[in-house]
N, C-alpha and C positions, 0 to 999 in steps of 0.2 A: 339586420335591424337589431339596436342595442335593447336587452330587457333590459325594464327597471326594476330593482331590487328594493323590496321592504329594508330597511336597515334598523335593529336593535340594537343594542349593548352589546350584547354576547350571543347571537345568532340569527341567521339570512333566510328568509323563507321566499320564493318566486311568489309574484302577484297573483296571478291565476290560485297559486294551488291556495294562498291566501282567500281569498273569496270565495272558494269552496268551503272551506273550512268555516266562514264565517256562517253559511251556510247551517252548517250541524250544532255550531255551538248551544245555539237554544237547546235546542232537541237534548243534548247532555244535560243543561243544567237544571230541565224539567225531570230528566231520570233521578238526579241528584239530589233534587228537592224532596219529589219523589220516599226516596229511601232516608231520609233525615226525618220525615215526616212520622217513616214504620217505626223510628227507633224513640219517637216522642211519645208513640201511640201506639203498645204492641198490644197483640193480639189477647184476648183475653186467655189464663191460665185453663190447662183442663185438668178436673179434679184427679187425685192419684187413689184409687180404693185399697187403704192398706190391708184389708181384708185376702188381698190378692195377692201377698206380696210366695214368691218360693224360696226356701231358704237354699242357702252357698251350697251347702253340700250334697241339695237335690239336682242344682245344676250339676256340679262336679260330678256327680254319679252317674247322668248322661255320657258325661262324655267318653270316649272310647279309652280304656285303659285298660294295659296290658297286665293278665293275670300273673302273680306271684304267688310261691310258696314260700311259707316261712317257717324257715328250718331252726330248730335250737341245738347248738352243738355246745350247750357249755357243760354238762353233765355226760364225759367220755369215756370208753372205755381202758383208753390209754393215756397215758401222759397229756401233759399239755404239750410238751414236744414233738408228741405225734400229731399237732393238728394239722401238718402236712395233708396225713393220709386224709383225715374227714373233709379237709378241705379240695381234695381230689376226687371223694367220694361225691362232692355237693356237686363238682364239675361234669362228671361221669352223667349223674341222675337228672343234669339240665340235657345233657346231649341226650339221651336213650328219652326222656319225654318231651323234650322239645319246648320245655318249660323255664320260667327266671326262678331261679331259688333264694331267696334272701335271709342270710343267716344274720340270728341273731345267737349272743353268747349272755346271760345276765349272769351266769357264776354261780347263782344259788339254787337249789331244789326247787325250794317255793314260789320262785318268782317264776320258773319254770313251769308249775303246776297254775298258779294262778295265769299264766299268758293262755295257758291251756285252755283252761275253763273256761275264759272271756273270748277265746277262740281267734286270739290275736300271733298265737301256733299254729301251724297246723302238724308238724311231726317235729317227733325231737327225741335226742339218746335221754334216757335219765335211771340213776339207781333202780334196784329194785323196790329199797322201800316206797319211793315215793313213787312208784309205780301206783304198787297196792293204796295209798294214802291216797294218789287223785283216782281211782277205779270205785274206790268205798265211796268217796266224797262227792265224784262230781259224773262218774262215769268213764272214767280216761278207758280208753282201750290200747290192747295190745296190736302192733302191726305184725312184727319180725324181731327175734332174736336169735343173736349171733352166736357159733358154735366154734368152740378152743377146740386150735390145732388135736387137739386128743379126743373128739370129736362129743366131749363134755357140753351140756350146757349149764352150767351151774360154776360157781364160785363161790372163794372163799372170805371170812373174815381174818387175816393175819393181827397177831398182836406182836410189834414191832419194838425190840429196844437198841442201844445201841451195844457194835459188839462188846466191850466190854464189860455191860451191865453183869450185874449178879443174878439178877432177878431172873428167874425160871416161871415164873405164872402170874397170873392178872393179881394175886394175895400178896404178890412180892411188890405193886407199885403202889396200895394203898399208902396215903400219905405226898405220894408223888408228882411231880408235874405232866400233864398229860394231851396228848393233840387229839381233837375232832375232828371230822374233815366236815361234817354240815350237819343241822338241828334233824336234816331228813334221812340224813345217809343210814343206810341199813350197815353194812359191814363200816363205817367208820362212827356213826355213832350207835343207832340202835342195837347191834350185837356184842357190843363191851358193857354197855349200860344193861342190857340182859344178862350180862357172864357176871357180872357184879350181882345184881338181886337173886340169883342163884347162893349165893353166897350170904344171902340173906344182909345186904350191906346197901345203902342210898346211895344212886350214883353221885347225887347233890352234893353228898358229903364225903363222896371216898376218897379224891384226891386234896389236895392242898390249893390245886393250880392248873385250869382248863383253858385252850384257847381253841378259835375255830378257827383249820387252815383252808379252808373250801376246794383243797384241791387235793389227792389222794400224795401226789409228786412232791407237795409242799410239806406233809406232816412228815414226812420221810425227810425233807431237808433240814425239818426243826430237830428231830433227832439228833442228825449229823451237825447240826450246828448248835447244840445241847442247852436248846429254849425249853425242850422238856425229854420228861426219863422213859416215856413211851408214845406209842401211838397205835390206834387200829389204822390197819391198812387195806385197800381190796387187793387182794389176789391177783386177779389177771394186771394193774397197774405193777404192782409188786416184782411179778413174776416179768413183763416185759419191761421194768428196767434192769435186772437180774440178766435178761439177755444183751440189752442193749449198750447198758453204763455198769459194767461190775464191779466198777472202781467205788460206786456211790452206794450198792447196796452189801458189800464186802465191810460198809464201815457199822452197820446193822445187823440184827441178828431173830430171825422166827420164835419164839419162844412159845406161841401156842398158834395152834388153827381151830376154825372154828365149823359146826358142821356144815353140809353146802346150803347154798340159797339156790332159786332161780335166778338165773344171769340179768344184767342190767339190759331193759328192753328196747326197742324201738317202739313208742308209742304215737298215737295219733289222739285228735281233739275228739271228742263224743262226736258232732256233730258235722263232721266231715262229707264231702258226697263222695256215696256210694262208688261211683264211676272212677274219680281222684284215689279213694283207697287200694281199688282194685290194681291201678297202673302202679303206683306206688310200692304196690305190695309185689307186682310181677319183677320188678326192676329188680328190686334186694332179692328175692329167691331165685334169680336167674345170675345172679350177678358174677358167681363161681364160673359159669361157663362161656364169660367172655373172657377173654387174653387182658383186654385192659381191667374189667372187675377184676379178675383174679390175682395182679397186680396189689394191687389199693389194699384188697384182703389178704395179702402177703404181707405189707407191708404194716396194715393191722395187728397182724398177728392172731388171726380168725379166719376159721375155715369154708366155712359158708354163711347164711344165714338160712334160718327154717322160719317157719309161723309156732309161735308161740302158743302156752297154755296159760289161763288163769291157776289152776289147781300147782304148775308149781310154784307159784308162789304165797302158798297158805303157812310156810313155816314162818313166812316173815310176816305176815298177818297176824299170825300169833303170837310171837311176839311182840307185836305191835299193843294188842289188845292186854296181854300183860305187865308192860311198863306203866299200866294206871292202878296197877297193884300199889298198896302203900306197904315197904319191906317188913316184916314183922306183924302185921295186921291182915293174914291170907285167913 
């Protein structure tokens, strides 16, 4: 038996399944009508209580996020060329606590000391003076300080010219051009501008010509590239490029030291937990006695670290407390 075929333009539907079909179409175009209808006539709004509302960053704080420490390494006790070693140091200290460390470097003491205080640090190298300046100010504590190969803690202030200079003593560059290394640095700013008012002389006014190199490596480069006729130096920077590069510090010459300080420390923020201190602080004084710490601290050019004292750094205190002497009016 021949079917007969619906016939359209452009496509064949069997009769049967045609009249099935005819079948449902109502049925569709009530659903259709239907939903045209919801969209003529929606539902009424429901109120939003902005009273309710929680802010973005109380969600976010929900959520699970992985704890970090934040390390500051721009304040070091070696070169900036040695950032090798801290940055193997920061590696080391993730592996042994099983923690992310996220270093930051800003360059400056103070911006160092204020991360601190807002607690957006939580451990970081920095000078001595600015040790004592956030410990007076805001509370900073000491964690660990490092101990030179000669099993010293303490360092010095070098007053640095180049070798040729004439000059024999800090009296010799009055008049002079001269490098800082930072507004907080104890041996490159605070112990020159002390060795001056000893001399009963403004540091404001001693030289002709001051810049700030922020970096102990850099005021040593100004010399050798004779932007100025001296600089204070630290000591232990000093003294490991003297090991390292003698080609750079052969073109330089010691012409005075100054007496010792307490060494530049590892500090922590006031408000750190207890528990975080503790691991932190076992890592660094154990760190001699692993093969790879022992390494890093080779490579340093430090022999251990120990737990620090406040008491020795009262000589840089003091000083501190009388650079607001006005010279001549004691």
């Amino acid at each position: 038996m021949t079917q007969t075929l619906f016939t359209t333009k452009s496509w064949f539907l069997p009769v049967p399944a045609f009249k099935r079909l005819r079948h449902i179409i109502p049925g569709l175009l009530l659903c259709l009508t239907s939903l045209l209808g919801a969209c003529d006539n929606p539902p009424e709004a429901t109120p939003v209580d902005m009273t309710q509302r929680v802010p973005t960053a109380e969600l976010q704080a929900k959520e699970s996020v992985e704890e970090f420490i934040h390390f500051g390494l721009g304040a070091m006790i070696t070169p900036k060329e040695g950032v090798t070693y801290y940055r193997r140091l920061v590696g080391y200290l993730e592996d042994q606590l099983g923690l992310p460390i996220h270093v930051i470097d800003k360059g400056s003491y103070q911006e160092f000391n204020s991360l601190l205080k807002k607690g957006e640090l939580d451990i970081a190298f920095v000078c001595s003076g600015s040790y004592v300046n956030g410990h007076d100010q805001f509370g900073l504590k000491l964690l660990v300080v490092p101990v030179a190969p000669s099993g010293e803690k303490v360092y010095y202030s070098y007053l640095v010219v180049p070798a040729n200079s004439e000059a024999t003593s800090m009296a010799d560059l009055k008049g002079k051009r001269f490098a800082y290394t930072d507004p907080m640095s104890n041996t490159g700013k605070l112990c020159p501008d002390h060795q001056i008012r000893l001399m009963n002389e403004d540091p404001e006014t001693f030289f002709s010509e001051t810049i700030y190199t922020y970096a102990h490596d850099r005021s040593l480069d100004a010399i050798i590239e004779d932007l100025v006729d001296g600089a204070a130096i630290d000591s232990l920077i000093y003294d490991y490029l003297a090991q390292t590069r003698p080609e750079v510090t052969s073109k330089t010459k010691i012409i005075a030291r100054s007496d010792p300080f307490g060494i530049p420390p590892v500090v922590i923020r006031p408000d750190l937990p207890p528990k975080l201190r503790e691991r932190l602080q076992q890592e660094f004084l154990q760190m001699h006695e692993n093969p790879q710490g022992a390494e890093i601290l080779k490579g340093m050019m430090l022999k251990r670290f120990v737990e620090g004292n406040d008491a020795d750094y009262e000589s840089v205190r003091q000083m501190r407390k009388n650079a607001s002497i006005i010279p001549g009016k004691e």
